[in-house]
N, CA, C and O of each residue as an XYZ file, in Angstrom:
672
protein
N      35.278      1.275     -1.638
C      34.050      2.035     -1.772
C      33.124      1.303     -2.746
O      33.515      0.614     -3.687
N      31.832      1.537     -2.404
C      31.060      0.465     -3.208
C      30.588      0.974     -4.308
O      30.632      2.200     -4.204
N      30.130      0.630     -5.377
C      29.945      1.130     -6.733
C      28.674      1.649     -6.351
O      28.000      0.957     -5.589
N      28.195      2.818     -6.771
C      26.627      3.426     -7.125
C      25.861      2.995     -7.743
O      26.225      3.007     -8.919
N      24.687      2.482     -7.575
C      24.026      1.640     -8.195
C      23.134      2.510     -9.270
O      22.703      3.655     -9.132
N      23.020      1.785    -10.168
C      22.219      2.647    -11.907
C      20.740      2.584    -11.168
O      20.225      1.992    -10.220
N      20.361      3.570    -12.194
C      19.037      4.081    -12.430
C      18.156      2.820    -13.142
O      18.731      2.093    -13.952
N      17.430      2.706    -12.968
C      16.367      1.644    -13.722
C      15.400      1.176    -13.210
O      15.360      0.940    -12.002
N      13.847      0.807    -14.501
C      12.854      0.814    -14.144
C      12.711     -0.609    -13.295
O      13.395     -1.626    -13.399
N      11.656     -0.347    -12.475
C      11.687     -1.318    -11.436
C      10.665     -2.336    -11.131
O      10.718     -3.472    -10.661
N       9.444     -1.348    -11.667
C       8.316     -2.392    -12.026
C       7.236     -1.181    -13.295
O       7.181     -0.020    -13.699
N       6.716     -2.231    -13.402
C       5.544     -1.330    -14.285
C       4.149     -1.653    -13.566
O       3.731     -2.767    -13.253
N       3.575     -0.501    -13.394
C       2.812      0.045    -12.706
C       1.024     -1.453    -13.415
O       0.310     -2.367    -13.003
N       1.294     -0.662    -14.551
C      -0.375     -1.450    -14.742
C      -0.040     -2.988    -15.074
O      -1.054     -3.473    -15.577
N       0.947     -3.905    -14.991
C       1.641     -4.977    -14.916
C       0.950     -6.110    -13.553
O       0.250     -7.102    -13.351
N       1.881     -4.917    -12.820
C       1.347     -5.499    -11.401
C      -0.146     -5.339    -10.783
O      -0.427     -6.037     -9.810
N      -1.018     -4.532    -11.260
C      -1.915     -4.497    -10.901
C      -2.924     -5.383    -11.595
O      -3.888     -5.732    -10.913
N      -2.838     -5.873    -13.069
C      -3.398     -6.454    -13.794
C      -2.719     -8.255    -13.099
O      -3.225     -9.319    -13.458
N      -2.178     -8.208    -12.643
C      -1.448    -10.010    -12.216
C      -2.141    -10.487    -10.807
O      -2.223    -11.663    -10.451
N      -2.728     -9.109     -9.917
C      -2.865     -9.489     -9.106
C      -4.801     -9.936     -9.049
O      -5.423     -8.952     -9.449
N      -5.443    -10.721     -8.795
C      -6.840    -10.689     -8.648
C      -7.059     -9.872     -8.209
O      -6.182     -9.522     -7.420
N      -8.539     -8.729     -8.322
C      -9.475     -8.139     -8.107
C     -10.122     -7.897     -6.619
O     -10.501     -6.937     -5.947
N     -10.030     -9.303     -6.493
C     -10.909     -9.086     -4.783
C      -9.925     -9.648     -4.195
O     -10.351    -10.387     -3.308
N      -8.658     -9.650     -4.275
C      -7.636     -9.899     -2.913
C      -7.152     -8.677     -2.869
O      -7.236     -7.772     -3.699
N      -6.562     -8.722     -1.685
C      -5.679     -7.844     -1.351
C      -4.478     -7.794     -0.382
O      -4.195     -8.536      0.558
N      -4.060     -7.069     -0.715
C      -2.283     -6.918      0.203
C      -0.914     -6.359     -0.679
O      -1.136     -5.533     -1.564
N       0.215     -6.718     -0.486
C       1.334     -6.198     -1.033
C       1.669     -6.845     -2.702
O       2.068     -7.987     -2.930
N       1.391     -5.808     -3.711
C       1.498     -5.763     -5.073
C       3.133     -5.915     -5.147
O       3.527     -6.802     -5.905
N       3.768     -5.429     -4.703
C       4.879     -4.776     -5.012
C       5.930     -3.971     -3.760
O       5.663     -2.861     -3.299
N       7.137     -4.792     -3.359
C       8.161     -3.351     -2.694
C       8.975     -3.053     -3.202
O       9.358     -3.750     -4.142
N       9.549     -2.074     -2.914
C      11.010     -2.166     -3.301
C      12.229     -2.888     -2.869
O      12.438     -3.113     -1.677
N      12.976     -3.228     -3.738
C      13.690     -4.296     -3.717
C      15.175     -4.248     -3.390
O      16.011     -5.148     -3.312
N      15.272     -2.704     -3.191
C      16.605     -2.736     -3.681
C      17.142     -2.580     -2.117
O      16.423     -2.051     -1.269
N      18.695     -3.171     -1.754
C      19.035     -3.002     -0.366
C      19.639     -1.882      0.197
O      19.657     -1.607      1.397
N      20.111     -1.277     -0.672
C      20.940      0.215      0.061
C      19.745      0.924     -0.872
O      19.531      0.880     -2.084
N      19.138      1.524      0.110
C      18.434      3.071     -0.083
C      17.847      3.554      0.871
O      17.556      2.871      1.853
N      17.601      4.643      0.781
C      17.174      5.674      1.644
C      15.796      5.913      1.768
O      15.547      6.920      2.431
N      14.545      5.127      1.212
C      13.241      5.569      0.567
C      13.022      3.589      0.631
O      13.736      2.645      0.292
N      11.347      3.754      1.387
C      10.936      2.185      0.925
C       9.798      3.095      0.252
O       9.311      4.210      0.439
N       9.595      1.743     -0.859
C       7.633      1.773     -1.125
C       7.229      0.864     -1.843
O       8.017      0.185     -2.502
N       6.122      0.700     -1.857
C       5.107     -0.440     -1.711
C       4.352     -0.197     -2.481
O       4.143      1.008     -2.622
N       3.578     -1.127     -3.347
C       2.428     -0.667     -4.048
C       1.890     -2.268     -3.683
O       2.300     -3.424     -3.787
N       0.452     -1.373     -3.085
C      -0.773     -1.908     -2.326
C      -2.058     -2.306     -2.743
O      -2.772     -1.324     -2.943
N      -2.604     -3.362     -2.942
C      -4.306     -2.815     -2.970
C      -4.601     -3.552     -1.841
O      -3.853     -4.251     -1.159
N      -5.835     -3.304     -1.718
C      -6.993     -3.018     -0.567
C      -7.898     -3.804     -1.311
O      -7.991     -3.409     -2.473
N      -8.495     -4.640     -1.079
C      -9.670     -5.594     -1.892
C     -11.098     -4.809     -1.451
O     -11.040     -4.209     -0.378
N     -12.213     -4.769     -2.096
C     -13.275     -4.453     -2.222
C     -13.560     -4.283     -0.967
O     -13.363     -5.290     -0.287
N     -14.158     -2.902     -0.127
C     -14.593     -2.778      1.065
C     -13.561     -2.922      2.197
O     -13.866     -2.928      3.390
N     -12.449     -3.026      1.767
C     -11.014     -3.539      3.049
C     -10.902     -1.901      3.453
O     -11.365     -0.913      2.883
N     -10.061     -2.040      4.723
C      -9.615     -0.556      4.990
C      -8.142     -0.870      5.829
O      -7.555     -1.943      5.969
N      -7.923     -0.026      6.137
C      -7.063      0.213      7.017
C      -7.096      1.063      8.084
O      -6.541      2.157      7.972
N      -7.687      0.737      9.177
C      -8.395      1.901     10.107
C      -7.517      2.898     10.635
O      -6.403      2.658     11.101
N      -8.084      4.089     10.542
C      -7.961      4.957     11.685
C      -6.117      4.708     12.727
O      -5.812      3.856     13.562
N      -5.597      5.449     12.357
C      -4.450      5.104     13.197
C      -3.150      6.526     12.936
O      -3.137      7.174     11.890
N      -2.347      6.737     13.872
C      -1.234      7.498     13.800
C       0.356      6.956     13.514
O       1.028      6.291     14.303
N       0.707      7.358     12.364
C       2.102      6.787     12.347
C       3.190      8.118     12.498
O       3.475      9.025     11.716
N       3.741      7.725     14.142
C       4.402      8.985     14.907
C       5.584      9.415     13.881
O       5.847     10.612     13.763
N       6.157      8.631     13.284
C       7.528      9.015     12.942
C       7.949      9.178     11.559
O       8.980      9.778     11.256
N       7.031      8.563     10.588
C       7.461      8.741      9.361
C       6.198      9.893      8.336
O       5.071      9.589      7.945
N       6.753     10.864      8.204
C       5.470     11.104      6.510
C       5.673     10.272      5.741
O       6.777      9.745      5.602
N       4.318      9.884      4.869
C       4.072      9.395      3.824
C       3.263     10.071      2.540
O       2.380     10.929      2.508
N       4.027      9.222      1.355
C       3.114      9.788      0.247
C       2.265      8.597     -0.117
O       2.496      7.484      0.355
N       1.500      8.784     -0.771
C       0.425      8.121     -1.376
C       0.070      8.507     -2.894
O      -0.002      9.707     -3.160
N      -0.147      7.600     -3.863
C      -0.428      7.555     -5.217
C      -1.467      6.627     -5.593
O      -1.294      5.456     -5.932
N      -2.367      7.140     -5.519
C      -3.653      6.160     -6.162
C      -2.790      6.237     -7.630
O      -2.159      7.094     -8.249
N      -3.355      4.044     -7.888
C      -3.157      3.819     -9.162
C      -4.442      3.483     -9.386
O      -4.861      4.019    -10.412
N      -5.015      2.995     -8.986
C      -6.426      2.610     -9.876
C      -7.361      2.581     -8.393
O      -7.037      2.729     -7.215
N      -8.837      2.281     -9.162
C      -9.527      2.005     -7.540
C     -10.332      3.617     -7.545
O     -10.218      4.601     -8.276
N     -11.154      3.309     -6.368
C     -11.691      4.195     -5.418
C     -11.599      3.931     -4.216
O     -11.376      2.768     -3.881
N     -11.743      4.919     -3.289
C     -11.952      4.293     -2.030
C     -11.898      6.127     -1.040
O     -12.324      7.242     -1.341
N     -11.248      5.649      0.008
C     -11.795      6.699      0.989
C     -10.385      7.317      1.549
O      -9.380      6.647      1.312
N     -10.244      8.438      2.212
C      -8.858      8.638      3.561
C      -9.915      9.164      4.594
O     -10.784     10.027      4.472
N      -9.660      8.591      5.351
C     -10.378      8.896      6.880
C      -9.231      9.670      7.361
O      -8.047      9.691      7.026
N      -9.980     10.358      8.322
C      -8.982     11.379      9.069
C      -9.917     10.856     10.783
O      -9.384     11.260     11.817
N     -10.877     10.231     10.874
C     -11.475      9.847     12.085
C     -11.797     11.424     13.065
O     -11.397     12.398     12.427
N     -12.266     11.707     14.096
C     -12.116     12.325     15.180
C     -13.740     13.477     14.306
O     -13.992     14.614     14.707
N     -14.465     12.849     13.275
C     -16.046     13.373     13.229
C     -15.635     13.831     12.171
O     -16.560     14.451     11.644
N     -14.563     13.867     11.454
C     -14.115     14.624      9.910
C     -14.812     14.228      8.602
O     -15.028     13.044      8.860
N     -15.132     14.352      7.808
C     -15.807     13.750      6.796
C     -14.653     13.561      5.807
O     -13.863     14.409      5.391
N     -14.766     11.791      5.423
C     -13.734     10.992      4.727
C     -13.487     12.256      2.946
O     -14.428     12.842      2.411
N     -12.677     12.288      2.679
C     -12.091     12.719      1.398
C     -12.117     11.172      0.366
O     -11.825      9.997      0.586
N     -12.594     11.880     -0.733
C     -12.608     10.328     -1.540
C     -11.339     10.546     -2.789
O     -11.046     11.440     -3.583
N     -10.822      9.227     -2.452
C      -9.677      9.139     -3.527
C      -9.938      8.489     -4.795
O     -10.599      7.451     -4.785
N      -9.631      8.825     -5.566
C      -9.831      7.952     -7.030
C      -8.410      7.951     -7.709
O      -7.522      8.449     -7.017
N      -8.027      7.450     -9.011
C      -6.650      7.061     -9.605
C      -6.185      8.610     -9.509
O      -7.147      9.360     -9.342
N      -5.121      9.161     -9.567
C      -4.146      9.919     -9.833
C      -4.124     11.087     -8.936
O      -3.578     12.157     -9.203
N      -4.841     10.767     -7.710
C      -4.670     11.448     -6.421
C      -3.709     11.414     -5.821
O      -3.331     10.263     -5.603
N      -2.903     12.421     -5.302
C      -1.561     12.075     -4.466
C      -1.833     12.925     -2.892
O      -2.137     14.055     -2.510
N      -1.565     11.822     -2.409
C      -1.998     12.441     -0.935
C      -0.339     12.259      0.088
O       0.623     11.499      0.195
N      -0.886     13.535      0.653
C       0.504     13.393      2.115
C      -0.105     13.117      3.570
O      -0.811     13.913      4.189
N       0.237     12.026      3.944
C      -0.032     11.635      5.222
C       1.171     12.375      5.768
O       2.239     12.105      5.218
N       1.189     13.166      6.647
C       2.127     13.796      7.545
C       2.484     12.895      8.928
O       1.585     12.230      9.442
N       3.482     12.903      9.351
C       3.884     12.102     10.742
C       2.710     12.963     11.314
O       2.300     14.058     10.929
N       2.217     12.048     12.494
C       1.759     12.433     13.558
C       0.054     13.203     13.192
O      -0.492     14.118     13.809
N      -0.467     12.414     11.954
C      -1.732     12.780     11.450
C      -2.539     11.370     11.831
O      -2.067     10.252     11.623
N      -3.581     11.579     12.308
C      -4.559     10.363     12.157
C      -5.025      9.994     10.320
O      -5.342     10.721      9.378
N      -4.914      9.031     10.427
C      -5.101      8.490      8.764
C      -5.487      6.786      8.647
O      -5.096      5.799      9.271
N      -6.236      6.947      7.774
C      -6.691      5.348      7.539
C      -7.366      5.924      5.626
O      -7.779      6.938      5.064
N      -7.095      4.526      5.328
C      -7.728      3.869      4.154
C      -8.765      3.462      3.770
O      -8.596      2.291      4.109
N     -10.090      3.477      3.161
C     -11.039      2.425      3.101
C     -10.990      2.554      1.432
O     -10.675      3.591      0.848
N     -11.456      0.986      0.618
C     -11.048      0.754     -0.496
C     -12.766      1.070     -0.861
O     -13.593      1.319      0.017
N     -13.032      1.009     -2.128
C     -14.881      1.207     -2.282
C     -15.075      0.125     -2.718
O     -14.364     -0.807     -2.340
N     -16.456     -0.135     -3.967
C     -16.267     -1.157     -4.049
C     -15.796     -1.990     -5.595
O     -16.481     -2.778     -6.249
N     -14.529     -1.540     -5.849
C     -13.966     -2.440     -6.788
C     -12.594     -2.118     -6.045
O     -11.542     -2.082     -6.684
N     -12.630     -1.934     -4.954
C     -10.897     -1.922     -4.649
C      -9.983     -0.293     -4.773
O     -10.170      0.859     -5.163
N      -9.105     -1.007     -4.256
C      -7.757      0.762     -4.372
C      -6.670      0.120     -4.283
O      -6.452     -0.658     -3.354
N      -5.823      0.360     -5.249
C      -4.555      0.057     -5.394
C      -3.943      1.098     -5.308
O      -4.316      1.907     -6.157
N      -2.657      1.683     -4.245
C      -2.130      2.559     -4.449
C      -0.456      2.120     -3.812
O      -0.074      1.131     -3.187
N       0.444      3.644     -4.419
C       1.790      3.399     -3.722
C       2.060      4.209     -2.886
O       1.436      5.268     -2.820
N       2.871      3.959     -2.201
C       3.109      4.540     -0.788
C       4.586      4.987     -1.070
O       5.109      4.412     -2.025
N       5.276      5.822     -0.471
C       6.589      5.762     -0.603
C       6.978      6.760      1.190
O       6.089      7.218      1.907
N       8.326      6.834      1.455
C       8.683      7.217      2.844
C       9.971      6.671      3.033
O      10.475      5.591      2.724
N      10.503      7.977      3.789
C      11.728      7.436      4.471
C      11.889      6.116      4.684
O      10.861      5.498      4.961
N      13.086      5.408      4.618
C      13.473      4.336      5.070
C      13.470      4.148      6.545
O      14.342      4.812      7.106
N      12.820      3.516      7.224
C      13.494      3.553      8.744
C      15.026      3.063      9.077
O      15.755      2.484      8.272
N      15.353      3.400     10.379
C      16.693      2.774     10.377
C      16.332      1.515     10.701
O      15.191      1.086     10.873
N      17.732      0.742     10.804
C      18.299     -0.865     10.921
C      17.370     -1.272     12.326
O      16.245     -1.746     12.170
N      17.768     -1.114     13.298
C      17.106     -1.336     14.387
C      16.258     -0.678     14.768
O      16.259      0.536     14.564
N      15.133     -1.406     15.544
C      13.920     -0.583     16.475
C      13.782     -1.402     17.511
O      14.455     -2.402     17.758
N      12.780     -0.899     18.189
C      12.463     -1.387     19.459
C      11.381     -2.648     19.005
O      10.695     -2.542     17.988
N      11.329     -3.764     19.832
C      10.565     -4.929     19.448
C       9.170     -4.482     20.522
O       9.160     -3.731     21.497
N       8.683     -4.830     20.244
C       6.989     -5.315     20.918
C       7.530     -5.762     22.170
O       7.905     -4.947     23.012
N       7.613     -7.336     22.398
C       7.227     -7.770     23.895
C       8.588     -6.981     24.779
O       9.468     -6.362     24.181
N       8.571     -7.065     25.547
C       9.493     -6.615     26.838
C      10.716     -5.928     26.120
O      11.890     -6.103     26.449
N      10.275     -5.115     25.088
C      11.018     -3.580     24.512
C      12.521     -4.220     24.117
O      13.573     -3.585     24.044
N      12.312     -5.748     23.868
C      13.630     -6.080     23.122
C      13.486     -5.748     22.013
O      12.365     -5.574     21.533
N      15.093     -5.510     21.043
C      15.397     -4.870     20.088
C      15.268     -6.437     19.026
O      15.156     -7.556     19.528
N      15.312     -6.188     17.604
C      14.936     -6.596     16.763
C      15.996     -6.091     15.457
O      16.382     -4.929     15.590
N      16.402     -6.664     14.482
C      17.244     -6.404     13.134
C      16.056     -6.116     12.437
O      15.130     -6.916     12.308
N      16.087     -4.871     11.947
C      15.324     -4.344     10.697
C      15.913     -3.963      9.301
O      16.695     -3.012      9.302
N      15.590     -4.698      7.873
C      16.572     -3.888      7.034
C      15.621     -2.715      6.277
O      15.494     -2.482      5.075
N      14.969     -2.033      7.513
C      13.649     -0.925      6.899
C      12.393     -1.584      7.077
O      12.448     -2.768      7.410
N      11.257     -1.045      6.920
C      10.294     -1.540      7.652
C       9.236     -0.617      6.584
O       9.503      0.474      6.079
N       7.835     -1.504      6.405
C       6.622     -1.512      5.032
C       6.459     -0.164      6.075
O       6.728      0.085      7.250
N       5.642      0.794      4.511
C       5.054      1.647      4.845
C       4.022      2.005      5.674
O       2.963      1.880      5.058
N       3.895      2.302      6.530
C       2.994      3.063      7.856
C       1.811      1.662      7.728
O       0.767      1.540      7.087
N       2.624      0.653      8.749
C       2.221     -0.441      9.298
C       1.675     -1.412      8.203
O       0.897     -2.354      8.353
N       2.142     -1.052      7.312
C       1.835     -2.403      5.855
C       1.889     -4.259      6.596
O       1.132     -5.222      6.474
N       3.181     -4.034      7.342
C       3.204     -5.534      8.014
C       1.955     -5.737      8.793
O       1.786     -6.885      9.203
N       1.236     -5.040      9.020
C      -0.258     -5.527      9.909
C      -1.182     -5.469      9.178
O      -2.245     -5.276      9.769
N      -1.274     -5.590      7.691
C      -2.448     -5.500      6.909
C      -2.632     -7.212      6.548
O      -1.728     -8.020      6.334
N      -3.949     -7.420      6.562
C      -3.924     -8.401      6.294
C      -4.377     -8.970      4.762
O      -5.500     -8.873      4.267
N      -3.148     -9.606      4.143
C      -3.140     -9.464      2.347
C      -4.369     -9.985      1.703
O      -4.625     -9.902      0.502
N      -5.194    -10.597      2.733
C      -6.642    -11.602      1.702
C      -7.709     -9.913      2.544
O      -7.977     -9.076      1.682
N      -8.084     -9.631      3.659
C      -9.110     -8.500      3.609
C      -8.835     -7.774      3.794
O      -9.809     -7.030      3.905
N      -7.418     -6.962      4.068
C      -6.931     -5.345      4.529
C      -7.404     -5.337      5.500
O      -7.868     -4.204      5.629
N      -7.689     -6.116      6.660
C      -8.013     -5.510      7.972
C      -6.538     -5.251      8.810
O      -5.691     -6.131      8.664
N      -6.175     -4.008      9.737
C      -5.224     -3.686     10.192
C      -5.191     -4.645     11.722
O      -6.230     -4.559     12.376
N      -4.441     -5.242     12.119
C      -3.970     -5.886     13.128
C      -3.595     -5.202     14.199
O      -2.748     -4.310     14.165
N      -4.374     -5.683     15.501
C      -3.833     -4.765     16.633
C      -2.293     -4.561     16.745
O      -1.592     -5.571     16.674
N      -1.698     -3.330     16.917
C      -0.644     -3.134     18.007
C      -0.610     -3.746     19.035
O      -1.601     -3.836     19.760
N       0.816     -4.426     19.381
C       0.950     -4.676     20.640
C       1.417     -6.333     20.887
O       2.601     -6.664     20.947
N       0.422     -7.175     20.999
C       0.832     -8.733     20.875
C       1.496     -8.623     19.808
O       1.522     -7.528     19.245
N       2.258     -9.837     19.226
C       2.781    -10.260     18.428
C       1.609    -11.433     17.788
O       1.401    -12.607     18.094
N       0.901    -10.416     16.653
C      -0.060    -11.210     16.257
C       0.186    -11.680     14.832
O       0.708    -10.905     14.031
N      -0.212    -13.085     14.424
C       0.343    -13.721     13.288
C      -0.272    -14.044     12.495
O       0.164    -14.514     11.444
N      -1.701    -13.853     12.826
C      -3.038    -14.154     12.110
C      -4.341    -12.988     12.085
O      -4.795    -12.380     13.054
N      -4.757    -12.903     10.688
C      -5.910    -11.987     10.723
C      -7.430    -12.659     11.717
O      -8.174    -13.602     11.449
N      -7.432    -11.695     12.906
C      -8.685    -12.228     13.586
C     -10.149    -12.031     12.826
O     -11.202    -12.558     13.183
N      -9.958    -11.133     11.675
C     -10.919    -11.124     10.826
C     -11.291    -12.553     10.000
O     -12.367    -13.127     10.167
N     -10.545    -12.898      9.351
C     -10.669    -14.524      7.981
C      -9.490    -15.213      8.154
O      -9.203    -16.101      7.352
N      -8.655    -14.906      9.210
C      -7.371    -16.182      9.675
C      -5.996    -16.219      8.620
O      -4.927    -16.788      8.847
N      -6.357    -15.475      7.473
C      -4.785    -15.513      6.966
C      -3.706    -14.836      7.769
O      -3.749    -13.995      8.667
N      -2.533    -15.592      7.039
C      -1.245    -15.581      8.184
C      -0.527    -14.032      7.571
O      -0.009    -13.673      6.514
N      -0.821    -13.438      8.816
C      -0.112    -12.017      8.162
C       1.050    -11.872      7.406
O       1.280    -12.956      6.871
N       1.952    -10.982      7.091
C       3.267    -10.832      6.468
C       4.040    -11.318      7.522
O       3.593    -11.481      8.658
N       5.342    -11.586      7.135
C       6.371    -11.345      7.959
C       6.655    -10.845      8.584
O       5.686    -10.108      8.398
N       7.632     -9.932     10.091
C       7.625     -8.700     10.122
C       9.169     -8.977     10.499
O       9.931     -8.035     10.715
């Protein structure tokens, strides 16, 4: 049986946000650890970036503005809610939701179920090894402008400014 792993701090919050430049954006921070039940991420969004409009069917999410302003779209004629630091928002499975950063940026954390090990892959519904998967489509953000990457192809580059997306 495997030992339980200790309690301990994992990052510090205004650390990582102070290391990262101002007008980039993408993944600050995940979690690191391999057996758990919970991923999360701490994000910014560079000046004016978003993350559009989109449904993530299967997981709720939380959200923690750390610093920043910016927006939550709900799309479908709703008028955006504005987030600022110490807002905590619940994206519910199966809610339309998107991001827009204002203009000095939004750094926030995300946290959510872990997905399981395997999922279904993109092209011709082959399967794929997952050890959990970024919060509600983090792998399609693109880390220099936060633009979200279509679903569907297996796309490797932001068609917005050409950086090479994350891994997935």
């Amino acid at each position: 049986m495997a030992a339980s792993p200790e309690a301990s701090v994992l990052a510090r919050m205004a650390d990582l946000v102070r290391a990262m430049p101002a007008d980039q954006g993408g993944a600050l921070w995940r979690l690191p650890v391999q057996e758990r039940q919970l991923d999360a991420n701490v994000v910014r969004l560079a000046p004016g970036a978003e993350v559009a409009v989109h449904v993530e069917p299967d997981l709720d999410v939380l959200v923690f503005v750390v610093s920043g302003q910016g927006r939550l779209e709900r799309g479908g004629g709703e008028e955006p809610e504005v987030l600022e630091a110490g807002c905590v928002v619940w994206l519910p499975r199966g809610a339309r939701r998107g991001l827009a950063a204002g203009p000095h940026g939004l750094d926030y954390l995300t946290v959510h179920r872990r997905r399981p090990g395997m999922t279904i892959g993109r092209a011709g519904g082959a399967e794929r090894e997952r050890g959990g998967e970024p919060a509600c489509l983090l792998d399609r953000v693109c880390p220099e402008c936060g633009r979200l990457a279509p679903e569907g192809a297996e796309v490797r580059y932001c068609a917005r400014c050409g950086t090479a997306l994350p891994e997935r």
